[in-house]
N, CA, C and O atoms as a GROMACS GRO file, in nm:
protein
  532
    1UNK      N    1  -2.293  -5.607  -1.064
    1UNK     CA    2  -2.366  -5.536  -0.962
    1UNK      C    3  -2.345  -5.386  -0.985
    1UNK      O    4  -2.233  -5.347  -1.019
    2UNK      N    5  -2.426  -5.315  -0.972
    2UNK     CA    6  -2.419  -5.145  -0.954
    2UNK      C    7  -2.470  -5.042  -0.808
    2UNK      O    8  -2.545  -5.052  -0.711
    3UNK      N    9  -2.392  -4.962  -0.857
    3UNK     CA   10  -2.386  -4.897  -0.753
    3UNK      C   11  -2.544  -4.825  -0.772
    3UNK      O   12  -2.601  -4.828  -0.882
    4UNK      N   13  -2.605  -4.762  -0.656
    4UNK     CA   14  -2.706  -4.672  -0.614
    4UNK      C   15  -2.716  -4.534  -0.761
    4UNK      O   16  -2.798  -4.493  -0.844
    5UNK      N   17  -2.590  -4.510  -0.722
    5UNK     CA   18  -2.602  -4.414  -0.875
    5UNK      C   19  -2.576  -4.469  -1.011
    5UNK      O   20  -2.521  -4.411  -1.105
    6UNK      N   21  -2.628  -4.596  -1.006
    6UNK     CA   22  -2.570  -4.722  -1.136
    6UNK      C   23  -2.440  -4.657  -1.203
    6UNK      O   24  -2.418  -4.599  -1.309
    7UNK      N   25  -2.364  -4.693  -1.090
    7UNK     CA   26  -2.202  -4.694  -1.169
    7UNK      C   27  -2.161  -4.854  -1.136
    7UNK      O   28  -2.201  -4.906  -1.032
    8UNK      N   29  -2.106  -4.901  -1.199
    8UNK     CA   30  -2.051  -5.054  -1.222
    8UNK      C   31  -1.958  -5.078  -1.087
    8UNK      O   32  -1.864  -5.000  -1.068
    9UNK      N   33  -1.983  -5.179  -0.998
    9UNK     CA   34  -1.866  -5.188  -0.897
    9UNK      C   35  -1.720  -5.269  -0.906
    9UNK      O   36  -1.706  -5.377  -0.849
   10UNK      N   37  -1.622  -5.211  -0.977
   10UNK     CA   38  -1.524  -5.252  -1.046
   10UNK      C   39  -1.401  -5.357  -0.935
   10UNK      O   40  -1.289  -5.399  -0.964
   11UNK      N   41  -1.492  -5.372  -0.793
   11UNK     CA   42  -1.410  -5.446  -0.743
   11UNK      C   43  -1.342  -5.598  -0.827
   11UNK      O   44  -1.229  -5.626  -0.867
   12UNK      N   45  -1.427  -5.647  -0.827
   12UNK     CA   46  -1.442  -5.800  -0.852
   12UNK      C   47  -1.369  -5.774  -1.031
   12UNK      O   48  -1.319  -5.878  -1.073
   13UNK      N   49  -1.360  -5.668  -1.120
   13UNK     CA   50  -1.287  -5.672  -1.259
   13UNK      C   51  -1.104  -5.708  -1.213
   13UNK      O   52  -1.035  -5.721  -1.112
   14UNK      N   53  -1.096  -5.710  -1.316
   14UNK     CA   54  -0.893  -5.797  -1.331
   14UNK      C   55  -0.855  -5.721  -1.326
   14UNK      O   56  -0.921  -5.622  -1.297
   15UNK      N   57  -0.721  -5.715  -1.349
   15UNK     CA   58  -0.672  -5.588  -1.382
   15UNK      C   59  -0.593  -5.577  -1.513
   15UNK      O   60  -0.500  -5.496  -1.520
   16UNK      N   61  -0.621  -5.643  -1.605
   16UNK     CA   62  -0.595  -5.677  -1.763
   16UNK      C   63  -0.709  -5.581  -1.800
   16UNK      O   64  -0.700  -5.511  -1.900
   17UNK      N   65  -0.848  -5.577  -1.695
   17UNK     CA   66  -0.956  -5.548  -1.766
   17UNK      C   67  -0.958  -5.404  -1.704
   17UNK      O   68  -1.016  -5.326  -1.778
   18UNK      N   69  -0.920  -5.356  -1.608
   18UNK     CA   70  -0.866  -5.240  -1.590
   18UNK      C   71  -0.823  -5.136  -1.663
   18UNK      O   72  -0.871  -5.026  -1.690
   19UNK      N   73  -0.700  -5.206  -1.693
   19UNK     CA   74  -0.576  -5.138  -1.795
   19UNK      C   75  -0.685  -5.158  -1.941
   19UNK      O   76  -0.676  -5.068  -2.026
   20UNK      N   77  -0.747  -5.231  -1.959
   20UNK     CA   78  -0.798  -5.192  -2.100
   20UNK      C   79  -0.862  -5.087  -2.092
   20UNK      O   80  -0.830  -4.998  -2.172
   21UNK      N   81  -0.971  -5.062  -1.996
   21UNK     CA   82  -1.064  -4.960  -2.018
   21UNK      C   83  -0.955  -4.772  -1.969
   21UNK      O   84  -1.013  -4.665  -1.953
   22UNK      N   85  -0.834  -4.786  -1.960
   22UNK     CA   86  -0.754  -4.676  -1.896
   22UNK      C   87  -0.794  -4.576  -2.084
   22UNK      O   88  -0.837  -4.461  -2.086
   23UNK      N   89  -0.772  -4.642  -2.188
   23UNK     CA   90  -0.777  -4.540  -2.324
   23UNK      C   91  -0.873  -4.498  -2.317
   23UNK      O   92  -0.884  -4.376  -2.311
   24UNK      N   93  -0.958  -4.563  -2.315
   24UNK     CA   94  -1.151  -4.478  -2.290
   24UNK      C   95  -1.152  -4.427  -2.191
   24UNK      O   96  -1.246  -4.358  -2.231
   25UNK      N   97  -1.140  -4.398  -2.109
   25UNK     CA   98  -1.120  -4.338  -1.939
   25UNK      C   99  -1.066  -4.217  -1.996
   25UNK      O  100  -1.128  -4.112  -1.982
   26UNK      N  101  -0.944  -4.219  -2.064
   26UNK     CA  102  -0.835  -4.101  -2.096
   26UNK      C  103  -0.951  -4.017  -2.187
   26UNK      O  104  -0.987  -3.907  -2.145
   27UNK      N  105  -1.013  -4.077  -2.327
   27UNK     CA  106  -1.064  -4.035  -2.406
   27UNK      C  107  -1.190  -3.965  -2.334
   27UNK      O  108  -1.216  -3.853  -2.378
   28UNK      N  109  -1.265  -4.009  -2.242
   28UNK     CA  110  -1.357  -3.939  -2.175
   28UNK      C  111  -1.338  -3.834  -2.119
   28UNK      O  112  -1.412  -3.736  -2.132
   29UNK      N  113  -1.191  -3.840  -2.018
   29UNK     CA  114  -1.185  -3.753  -1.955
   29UNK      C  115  -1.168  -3.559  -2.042
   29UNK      O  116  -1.222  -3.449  -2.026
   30UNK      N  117  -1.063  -3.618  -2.127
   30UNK     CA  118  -1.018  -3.526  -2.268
   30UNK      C  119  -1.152  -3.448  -2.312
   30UNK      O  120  -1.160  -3.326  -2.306
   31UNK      N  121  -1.260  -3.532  -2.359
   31UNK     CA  122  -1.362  -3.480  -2.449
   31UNK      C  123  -1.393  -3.409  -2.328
   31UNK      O  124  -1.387  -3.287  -2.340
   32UNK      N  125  -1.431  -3.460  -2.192
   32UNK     CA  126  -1.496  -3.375  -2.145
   32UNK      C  127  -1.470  -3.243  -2.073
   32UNK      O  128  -1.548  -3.160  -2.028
   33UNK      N  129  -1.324  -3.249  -2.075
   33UNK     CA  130  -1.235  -3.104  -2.035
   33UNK      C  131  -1.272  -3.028  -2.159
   33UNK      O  132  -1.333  -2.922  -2.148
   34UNK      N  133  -1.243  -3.073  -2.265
   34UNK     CA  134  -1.238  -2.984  -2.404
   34UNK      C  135  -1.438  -2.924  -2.376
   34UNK      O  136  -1.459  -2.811  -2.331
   35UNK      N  137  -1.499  -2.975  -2.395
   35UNK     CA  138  -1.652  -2.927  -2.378
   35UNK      C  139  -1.680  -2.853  -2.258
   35UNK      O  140  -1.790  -2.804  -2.233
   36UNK      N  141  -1.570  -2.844  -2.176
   36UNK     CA  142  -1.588  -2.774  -2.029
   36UNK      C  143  -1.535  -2.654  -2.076
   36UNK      O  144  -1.580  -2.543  -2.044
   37UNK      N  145  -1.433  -2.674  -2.158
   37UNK     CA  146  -1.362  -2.543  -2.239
   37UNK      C  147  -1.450  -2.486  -2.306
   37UNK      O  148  -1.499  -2.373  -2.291
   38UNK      N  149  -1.471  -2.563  -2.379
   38UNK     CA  150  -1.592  -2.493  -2.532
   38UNK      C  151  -1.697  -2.384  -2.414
   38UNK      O  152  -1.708  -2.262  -2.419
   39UNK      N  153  -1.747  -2.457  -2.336
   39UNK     CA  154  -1.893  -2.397  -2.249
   39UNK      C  155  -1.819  -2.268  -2.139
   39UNK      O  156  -1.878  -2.175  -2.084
   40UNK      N  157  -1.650  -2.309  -2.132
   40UNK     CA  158  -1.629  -2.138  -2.035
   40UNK      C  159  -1.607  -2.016  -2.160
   40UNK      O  160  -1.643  -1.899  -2.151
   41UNK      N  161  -1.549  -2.069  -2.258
   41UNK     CA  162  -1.528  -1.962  -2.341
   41UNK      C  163  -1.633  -1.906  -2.379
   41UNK      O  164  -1.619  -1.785  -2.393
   42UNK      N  165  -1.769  -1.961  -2.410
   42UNK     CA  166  -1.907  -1.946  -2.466
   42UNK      C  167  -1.916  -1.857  -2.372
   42UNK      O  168  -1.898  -1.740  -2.405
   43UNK      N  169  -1.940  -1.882  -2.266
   43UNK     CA  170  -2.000  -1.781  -2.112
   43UNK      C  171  -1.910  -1.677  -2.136
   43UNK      O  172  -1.952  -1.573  -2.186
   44UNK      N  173  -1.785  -1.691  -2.107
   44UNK     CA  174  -1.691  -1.572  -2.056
   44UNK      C  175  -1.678  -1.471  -2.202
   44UNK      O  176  -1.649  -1.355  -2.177
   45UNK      N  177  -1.691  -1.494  -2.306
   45UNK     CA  178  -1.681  -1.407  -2.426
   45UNK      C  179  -1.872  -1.333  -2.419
   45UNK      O  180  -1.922  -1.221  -2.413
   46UNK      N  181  -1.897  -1.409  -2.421
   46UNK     CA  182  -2.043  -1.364  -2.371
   46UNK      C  183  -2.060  -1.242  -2.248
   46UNK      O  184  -2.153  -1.163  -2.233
   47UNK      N  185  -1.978  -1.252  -2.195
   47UNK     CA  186  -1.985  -1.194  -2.037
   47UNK      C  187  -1.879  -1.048  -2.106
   47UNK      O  188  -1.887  -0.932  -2.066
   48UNK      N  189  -1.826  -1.077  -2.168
   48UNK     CA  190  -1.719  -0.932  -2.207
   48UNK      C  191  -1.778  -0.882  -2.349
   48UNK      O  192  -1.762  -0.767  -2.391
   49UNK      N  193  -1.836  -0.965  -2.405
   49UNK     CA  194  -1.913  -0.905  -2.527
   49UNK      C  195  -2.022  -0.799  -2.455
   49UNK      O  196  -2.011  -0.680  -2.485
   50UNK      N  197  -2.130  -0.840  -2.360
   50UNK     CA  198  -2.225  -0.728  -2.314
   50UNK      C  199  -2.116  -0.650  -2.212
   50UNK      O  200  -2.166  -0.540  -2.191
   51UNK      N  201  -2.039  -0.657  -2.168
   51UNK     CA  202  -1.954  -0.563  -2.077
   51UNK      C  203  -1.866  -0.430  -2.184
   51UNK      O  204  -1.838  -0.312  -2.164
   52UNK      N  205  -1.848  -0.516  -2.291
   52UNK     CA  206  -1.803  -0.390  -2.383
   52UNK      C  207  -1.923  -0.294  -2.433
   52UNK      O  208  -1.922  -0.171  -2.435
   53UNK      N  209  -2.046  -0.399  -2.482
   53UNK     CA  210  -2.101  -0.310  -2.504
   53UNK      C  211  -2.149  -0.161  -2.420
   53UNK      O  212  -2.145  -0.044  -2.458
   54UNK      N  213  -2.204  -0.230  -2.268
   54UNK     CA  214  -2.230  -0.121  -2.130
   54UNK      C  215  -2.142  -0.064  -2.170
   54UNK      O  216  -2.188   0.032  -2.232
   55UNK      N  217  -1.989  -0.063  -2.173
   55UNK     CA  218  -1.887   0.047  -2.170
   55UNK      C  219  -1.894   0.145  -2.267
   55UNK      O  220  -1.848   0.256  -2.242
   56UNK      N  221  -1.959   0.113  -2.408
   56UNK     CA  222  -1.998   0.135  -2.518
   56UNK      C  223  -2.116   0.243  -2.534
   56UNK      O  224  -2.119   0.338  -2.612
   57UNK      N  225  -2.200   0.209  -2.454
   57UNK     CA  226  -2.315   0.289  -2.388
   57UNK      C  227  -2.263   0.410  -2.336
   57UNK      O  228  -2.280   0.519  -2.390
   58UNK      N  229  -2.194   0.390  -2.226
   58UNK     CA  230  -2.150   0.460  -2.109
   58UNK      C  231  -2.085   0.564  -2.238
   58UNK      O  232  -2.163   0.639  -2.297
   59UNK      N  233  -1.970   0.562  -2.266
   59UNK     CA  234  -1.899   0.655  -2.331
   59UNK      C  235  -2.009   0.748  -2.434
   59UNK      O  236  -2.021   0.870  -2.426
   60UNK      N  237  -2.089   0.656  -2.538
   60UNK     CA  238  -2.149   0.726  -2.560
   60UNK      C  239  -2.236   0.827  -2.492
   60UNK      O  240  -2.236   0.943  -2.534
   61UNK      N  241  -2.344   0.776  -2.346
   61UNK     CA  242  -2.362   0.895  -2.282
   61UNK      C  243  -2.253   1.019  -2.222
   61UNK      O  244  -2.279   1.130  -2.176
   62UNK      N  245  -2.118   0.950  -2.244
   62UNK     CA  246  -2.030   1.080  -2.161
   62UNK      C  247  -2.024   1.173  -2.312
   62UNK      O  248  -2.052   1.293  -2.302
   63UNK      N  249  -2.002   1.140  -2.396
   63UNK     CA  250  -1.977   1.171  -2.564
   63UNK      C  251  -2.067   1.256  -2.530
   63UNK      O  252  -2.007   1.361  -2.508
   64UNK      N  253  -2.241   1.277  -2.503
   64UNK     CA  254  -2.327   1.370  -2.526
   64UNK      C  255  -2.295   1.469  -2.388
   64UNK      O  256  -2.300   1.592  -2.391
   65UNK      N  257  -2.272   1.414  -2.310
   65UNK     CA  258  -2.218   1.510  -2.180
   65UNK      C  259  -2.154   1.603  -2.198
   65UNK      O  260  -2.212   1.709  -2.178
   66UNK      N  261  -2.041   1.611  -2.232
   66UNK     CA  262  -1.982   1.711  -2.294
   66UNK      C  263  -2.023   1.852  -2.314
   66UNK      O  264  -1.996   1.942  -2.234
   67UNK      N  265  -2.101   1.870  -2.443
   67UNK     CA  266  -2.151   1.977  -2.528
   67UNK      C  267  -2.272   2.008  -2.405
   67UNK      O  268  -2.287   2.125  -2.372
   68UNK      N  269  -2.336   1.924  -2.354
   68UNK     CA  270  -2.437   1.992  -2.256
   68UNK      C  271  -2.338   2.056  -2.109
   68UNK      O  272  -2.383   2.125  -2.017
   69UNK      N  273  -2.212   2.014  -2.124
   69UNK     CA  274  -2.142   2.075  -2.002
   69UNK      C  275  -2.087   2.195  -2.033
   69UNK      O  276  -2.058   2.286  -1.956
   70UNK      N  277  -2.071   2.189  -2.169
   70UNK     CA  278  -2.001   2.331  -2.270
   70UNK      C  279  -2.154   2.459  -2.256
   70UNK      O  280  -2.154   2.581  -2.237
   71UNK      N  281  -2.235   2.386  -2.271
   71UNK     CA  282  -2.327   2.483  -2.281
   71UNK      C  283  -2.398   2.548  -2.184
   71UNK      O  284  -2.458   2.655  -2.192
   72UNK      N  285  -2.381   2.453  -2.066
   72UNK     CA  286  -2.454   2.486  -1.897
   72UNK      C  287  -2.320   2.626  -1.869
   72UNK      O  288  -2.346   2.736  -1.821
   73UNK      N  289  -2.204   2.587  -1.906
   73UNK     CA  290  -2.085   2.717  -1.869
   73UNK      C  291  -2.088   2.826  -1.928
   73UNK      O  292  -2.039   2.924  -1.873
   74UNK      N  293  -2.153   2.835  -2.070
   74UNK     CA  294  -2.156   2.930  -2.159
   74UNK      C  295  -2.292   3.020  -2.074
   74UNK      O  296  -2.280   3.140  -2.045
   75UNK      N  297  -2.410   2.943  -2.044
   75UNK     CA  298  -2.500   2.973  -2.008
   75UNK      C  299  -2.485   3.039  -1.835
   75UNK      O  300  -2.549   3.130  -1.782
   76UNK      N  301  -2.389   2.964  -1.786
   76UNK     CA  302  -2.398   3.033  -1.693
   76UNK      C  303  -2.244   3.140  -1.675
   76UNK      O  304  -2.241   3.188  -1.562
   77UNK      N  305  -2.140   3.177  -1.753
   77UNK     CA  306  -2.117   3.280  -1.796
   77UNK      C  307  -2.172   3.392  -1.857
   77UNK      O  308  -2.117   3.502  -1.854
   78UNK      N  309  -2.293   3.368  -1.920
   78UNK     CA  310  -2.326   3.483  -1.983
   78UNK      C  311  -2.418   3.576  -1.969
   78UNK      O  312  -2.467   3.658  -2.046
   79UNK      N  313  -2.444   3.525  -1.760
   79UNK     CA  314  -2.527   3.606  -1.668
   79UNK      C  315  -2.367   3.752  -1.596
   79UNK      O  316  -2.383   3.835  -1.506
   80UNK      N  317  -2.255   3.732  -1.667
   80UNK     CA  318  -2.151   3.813  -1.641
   80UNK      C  319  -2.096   3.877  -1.751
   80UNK      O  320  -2.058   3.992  -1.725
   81UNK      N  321  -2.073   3.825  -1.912
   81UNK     CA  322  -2.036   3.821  -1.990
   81UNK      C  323  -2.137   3.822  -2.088
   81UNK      O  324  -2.248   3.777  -2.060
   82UNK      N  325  -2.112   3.870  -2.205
   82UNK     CA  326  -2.167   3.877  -2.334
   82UNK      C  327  -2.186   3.720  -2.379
   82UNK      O  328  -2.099   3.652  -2.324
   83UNK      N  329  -2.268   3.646  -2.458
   83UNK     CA  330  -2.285   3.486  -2.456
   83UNK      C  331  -2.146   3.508  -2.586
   83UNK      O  332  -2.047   3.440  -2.560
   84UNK      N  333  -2.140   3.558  -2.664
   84UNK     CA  334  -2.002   3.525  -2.747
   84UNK      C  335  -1.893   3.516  -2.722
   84UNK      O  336  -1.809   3.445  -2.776
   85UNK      N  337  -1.876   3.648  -2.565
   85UNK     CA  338  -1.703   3.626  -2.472
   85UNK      C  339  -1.725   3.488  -2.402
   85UNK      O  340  -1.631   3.413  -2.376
   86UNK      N  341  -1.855   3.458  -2.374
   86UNK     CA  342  -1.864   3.349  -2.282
   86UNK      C  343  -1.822   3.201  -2.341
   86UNK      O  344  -1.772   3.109  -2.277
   87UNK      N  345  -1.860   3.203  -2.491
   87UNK     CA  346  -1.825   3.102  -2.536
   87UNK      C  347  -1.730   3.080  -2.597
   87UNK      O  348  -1.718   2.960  -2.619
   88UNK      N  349  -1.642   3.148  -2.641
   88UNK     CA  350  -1.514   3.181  -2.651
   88UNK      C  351  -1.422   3.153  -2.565
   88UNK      O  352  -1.321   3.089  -2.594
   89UNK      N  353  -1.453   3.205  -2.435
   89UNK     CA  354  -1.352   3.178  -2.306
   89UNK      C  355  -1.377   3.006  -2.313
   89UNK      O  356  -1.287   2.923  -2.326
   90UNK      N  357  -1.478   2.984  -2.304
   90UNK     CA  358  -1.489   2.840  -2.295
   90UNK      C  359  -1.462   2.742  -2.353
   90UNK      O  360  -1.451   2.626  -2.312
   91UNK      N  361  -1.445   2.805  -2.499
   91UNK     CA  362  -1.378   2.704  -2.586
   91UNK      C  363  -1.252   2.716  -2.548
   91UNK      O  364  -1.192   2.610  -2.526
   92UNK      N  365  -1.186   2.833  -2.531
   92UNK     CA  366  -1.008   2.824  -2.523
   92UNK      C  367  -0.974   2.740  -2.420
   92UNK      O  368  -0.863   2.693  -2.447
   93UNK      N  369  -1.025   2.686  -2.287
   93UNK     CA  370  -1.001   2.690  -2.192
   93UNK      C  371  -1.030   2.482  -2.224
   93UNK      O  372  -0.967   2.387  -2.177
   94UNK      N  373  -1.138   2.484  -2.309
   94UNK     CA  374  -1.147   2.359  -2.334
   94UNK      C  375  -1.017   2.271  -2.416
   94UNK      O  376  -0.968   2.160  -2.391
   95UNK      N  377  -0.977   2.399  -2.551
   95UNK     CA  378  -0.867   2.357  -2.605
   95UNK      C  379  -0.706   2.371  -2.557
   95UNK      O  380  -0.602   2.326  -2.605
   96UNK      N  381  -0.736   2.462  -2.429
   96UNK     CA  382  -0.571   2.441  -2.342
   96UNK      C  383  -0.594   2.303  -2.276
   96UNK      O  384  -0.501   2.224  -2.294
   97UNK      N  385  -0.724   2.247  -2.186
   97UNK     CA  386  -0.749   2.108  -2.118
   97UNK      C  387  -0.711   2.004  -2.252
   97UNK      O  388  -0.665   1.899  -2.208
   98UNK      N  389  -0.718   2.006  -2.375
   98UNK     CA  390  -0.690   1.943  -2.479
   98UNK      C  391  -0.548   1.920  -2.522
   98UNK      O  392  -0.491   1.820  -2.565
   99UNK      N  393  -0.514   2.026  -2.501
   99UNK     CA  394  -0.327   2.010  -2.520
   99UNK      C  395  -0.275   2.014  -2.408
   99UNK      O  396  -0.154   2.030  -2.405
  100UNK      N  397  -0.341   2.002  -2.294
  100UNK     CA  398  -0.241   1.933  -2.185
  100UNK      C  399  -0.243   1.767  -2.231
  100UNK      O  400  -0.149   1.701  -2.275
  101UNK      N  401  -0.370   1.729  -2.206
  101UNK     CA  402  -0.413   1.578  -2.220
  101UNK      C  403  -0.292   1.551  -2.374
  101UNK      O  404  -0.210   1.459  -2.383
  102UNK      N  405  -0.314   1.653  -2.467
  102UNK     CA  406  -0.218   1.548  -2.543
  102UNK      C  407  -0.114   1.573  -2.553
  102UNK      O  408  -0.068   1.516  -2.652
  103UNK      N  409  -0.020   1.650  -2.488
  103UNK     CA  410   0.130   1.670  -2.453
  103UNK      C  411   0.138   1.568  -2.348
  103UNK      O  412   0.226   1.482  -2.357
  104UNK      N  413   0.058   1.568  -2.252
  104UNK     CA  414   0.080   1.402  -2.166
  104UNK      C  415   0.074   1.272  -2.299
  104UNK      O  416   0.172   1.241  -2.366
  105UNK      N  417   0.003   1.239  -2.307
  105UNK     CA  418  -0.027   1.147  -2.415
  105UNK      C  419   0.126   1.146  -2.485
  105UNK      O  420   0.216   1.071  -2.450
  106UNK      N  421   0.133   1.237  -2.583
  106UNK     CA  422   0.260   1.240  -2.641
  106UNK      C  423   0.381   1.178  -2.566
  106UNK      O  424   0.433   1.070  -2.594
  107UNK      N  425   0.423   1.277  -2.453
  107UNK     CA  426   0.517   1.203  -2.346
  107UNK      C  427   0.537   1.083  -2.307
  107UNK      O  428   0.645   1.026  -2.288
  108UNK      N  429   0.370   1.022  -2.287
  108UNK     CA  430   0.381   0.870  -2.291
  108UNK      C  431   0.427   0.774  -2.356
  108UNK      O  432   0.457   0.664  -2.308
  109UNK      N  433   0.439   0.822  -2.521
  109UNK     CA  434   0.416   0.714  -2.604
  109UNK      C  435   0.620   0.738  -2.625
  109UNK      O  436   0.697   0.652  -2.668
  110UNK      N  437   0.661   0.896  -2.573
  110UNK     CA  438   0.806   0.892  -2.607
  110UNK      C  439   0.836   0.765  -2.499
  110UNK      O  440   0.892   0.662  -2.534
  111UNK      N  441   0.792   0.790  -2.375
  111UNK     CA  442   0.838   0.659  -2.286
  111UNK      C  443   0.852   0.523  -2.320
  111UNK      O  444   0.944   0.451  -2.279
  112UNK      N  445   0.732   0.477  -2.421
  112UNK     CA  446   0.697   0.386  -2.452
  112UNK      C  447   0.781   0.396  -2.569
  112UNK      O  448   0.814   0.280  -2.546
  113UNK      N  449   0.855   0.429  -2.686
  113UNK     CA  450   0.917   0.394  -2.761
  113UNK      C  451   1.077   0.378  -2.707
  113UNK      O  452   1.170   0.342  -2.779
  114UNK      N  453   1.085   0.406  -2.587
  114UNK     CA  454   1.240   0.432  -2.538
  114UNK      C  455   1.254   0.274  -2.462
  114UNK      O  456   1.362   0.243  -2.412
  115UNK      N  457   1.164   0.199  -2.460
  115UNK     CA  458   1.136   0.102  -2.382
  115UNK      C  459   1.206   0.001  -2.427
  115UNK      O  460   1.146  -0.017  -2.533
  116UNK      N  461   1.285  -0.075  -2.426
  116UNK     CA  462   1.341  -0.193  -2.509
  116UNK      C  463   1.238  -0.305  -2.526
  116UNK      O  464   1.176  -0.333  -2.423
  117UNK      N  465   1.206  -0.380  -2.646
  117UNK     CA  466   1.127  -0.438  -2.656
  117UNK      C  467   1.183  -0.626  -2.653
  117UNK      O  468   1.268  -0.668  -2.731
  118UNK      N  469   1.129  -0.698  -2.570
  118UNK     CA  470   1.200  -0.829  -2.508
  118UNK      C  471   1.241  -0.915  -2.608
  118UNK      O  472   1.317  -1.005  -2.572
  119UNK      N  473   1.200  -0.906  -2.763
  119UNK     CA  474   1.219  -0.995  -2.894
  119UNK      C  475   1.396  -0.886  -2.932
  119UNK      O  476   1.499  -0.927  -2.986
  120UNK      N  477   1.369  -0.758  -2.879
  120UNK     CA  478   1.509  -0.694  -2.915
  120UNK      C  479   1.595  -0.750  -2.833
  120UNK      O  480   1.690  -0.810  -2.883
  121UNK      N  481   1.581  -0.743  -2.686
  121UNK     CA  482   1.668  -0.818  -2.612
  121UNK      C  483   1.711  -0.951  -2.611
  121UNK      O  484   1.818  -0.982  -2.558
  122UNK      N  485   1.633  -1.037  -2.667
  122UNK     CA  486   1.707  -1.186  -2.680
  122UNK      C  487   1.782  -1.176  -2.796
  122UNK      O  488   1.887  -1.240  -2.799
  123UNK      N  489   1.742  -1.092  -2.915
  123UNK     CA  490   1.856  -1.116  -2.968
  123UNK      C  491   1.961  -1.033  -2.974
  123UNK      O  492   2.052  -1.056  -3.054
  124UNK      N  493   1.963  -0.918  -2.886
  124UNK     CA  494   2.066  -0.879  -2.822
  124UNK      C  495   2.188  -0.963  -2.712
  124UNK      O  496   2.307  -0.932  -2.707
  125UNK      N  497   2.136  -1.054  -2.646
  125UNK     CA  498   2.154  -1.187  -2.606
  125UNK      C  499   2.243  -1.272  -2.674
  125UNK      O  500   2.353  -1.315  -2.636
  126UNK      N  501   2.175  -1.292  -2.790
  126UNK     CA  502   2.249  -1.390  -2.908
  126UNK      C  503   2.314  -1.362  -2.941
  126UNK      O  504   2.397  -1.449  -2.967
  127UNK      N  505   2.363  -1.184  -2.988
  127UNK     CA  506   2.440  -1.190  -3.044
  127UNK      C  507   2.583  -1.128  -2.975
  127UNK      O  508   2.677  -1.082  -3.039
  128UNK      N  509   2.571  -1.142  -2.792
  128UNK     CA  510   2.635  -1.090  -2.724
  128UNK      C  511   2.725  -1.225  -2.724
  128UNK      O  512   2.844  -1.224  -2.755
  129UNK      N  513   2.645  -1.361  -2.678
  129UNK     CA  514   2.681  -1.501  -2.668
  129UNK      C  515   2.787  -1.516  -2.799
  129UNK      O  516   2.907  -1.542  -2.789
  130UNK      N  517   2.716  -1.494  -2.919
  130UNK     CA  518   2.791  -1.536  -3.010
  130UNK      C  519   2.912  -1.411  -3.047
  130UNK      O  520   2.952  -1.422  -3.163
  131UNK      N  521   2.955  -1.332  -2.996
  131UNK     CA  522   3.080  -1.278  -2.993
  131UNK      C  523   3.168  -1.341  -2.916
  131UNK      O  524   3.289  -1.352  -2.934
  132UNK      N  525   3.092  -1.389  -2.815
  132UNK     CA  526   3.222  -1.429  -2.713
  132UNK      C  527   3.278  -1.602  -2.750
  132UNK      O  528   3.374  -1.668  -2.709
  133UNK      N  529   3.156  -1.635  -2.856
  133UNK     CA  530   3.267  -1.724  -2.841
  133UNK      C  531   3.298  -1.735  -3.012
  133UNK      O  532   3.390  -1.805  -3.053
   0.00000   0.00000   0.00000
């Protein structure tokens, strides 16, 4: 007899005949987690592949931003200034904002090398253990 959604009504089976069908049951369930896998990774790499790219975009429009922001300052310095003091001031002022950003930067990475790294500590571990005994 079957059910409405023709699934088999397993009352009336043994339970010899049960326990047989438990390996195929297992094997079904398996394939079909693994293909549930296959189909999130498909989506979700999909979903960060066009998200890198937008980001990809994006930077590139900030990349052209820039030089049009260098040049709107030059331009509008040089209703006070000569356009050569103007662009001058503007470059220096761009390359002091440049060596702040990378004297931070720098600082960071001293932090980051002062950091103990957790593969150093276990076997710092080991070889604390194995002195003592």
């Amino acid at each position: 007899m079957t059910t409405p959604r023709g699934f088999r009504d397993r009352a009336d089976d043994s339970l010899f005949t049960l326990i047989g069908e438990v390996p195929e049951l297992v094997r079904n369930l398996v394939t079909a987690e693994i293909d549930a896998a296959k189909a999130w990774l498909a989506r979700t790499s999909k979903d960060a592949g066009m998200g890198g790219l937008w980001f990809f975009v994006a930077l590139f429009v900030l990349f052209w931003t820039v030089p049009v922001f260098g040049t709107f300052l030059i331009a509008g310095l040089s209703s006070w200034w000569p356009v050569w003091l103007s662009a001058l001031v503007v470059m220096f002022v761009m390359l002091l904002i440049t060596a702040v950003f990378a004297l931070l930067g720098l600082l960071r990475f001293r932090k980051l090398k002062a950091r103990q790294n957790p593969v150093q500590s276990i076997a710092q571990d080991v070889k604390e253990v194995r002195d003592e005994l």
